[in-house]
N, C-alpha and C positions, 0 to 999 in steps of 0.2 A: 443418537444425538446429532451425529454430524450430517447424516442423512437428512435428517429431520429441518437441519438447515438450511439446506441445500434445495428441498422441496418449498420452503417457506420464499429463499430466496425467488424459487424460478416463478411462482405465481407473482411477486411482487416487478420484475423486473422484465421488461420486453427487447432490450438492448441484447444483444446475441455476442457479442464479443466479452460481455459481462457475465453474462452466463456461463459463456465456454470456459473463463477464468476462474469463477467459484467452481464449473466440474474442475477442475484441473486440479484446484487446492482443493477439495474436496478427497478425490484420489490420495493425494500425497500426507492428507492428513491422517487418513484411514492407512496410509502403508506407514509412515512415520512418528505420530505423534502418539505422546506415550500418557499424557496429562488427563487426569479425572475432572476438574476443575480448568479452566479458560479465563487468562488472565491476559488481555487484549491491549494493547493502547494501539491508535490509529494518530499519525498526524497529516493534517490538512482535511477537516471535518466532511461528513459524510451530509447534505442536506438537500438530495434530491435532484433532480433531475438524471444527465447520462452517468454520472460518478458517484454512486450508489452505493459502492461494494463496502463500506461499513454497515451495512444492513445487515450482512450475512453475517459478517461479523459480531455485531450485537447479538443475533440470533443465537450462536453457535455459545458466545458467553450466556447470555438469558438459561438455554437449557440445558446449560454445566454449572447453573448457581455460581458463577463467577464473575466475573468484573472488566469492564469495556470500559477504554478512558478514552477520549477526542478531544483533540487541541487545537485550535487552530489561531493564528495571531490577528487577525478579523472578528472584531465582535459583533458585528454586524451576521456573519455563518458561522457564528456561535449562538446566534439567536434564530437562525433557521432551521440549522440543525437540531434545536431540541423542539421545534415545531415538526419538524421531520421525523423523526423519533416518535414524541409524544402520538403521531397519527398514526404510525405506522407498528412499532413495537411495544410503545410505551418506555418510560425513564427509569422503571426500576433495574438498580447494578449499573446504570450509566453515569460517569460523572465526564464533566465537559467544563473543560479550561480554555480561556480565553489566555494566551501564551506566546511567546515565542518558543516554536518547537525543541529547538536544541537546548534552550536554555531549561524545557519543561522535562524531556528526556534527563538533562544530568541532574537533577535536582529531583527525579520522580524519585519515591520512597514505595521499593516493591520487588520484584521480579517475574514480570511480566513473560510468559512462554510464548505468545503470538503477537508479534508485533508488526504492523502494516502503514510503510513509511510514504505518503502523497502526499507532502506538502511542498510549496514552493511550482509553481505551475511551469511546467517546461517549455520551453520556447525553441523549435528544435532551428530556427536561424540563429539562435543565442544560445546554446544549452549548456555550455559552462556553467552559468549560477546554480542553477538547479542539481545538476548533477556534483557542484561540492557539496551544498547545501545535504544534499540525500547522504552523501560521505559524513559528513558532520552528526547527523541525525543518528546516524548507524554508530558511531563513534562514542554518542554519547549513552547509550542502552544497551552497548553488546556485552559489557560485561555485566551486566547487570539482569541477564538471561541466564535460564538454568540449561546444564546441559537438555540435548533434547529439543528447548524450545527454534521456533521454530519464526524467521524475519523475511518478510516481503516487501520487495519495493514496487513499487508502481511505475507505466511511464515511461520504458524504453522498448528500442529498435534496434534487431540485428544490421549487420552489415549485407548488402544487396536487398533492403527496403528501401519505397519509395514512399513517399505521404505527398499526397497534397494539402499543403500547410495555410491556412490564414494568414496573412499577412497583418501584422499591427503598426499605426505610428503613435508616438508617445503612448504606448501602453492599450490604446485604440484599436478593436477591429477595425481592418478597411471594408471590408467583405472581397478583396480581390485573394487568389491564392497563388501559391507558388509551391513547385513542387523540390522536396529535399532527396535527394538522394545519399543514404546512410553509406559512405566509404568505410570509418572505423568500424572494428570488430561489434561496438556497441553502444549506442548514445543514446542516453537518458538519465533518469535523475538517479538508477541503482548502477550507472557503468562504473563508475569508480571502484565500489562496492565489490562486483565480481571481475575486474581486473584483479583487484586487491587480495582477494579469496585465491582466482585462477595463479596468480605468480608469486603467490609467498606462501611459507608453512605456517598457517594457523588454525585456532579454532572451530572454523566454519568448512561449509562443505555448501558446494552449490549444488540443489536439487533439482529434480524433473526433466524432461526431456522436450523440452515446449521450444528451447533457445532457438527459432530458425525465422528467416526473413518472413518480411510479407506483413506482420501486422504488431499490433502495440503489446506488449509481453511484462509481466511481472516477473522479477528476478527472486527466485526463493533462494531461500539458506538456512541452515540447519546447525545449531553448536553442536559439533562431538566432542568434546573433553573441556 
């Protein structure tokens, strides 16, 4: 199955940092994940072009008979996304909410094992909102995960990464760039997240071995108890 998605993804997808992402979770889910069935929510919806990786996603629920859910507070990429879907996977086991994420997380009725947190678009001259926002999002689903299951954030950058960034005014590309150079240990929308994990005893367990500079990285985590 996971394999199976994993092959489904790489014909669909030609972005190479996306790819290298689903091998990555791919791995980690074959050495960690314990679940017969795939029970997915994603926020910040999946509707094509370079930010795709809900596809795998869906996939990997499609061939476990189990259930992908997408939120996004844009109804406008809530209406492309199920055009994006319907072309590509089809809608069967997918449901798709037009929401505010956090408010969709505490009120979701489930217990979701694979949860995949992009929403709120990172701004790394501004990454504060985004990165509570991501804390918030986590906050409101983690208990709500079964031992085992298994949370991904999208969207950050070690420390001694550089990006050359786009520049925006009022919310505007300019098309000029500027480049960021990451000083903190981690910035992006999951830094909160595994600060949170690294310096307190709880729940969660940061997984994989991916965390190093140089390019945009998903922060996994894993409940044990």
């Amino acid at each position: 199955m996971i394999n199976e998605a994993l092959d489904f993804y790489r014909d669909k997808v030609t972005a190479p940092e996306r790819v290298a992402q689903a091998e990555l979770l791919d791995k980690i889910l074959r050495e960690e994940f314990r679940f017969d069935k795939i029970e997915c929510i994603e926020t910040g919806c999946t509707y094509g072009n370079y930010d795709n990786f809900g596809l795998y996603l869906a996939k990997l629920c499609q061939l476990s008979d189990g259930k992908f859910s997408t939120v996004d507070i844009n109804i406008q990429s809530i209406a492309k996304s199920m055009q994006f879907f319907n072309e590509n996977i089809g809608e069967t086991g997918i449901e798709f909410a037009a929401a505010d994420s956090v408010d969709y997380l505490t009120n979701y009725q489930g217990s979701p094992n694979l949860v995949h947190l992009d929403s709120y678009d990172l701004d790394m001259t501004n990454p504060v909102a985004s990165m509570l926002h991501g804390f918030l999002e986590f906050m409101a689903i983690k208990d709500k995960m079964p031992v085992g299951g298994i949370c991904i954030i999208d969207d950050n950058y070690m420390k001694d990464t550089w990006i050359e960034w786009l520049q925006t005014v009022d919310g505007k590309l300019t098309g000029l760039q500027q480049q960021i150079n990451v000083t903190y240990e981690m910035v992006g929308k999951g830094a909160l997240v595994y600060h949170w994990v690294k310096q307190r005893e709880t729940e969660w367990q940061i997984i994989g071995d991916h965390y190093q500079p140089g390019s945009n990285i998903k922060v996994m985590l894993k409940k044990i108890r």
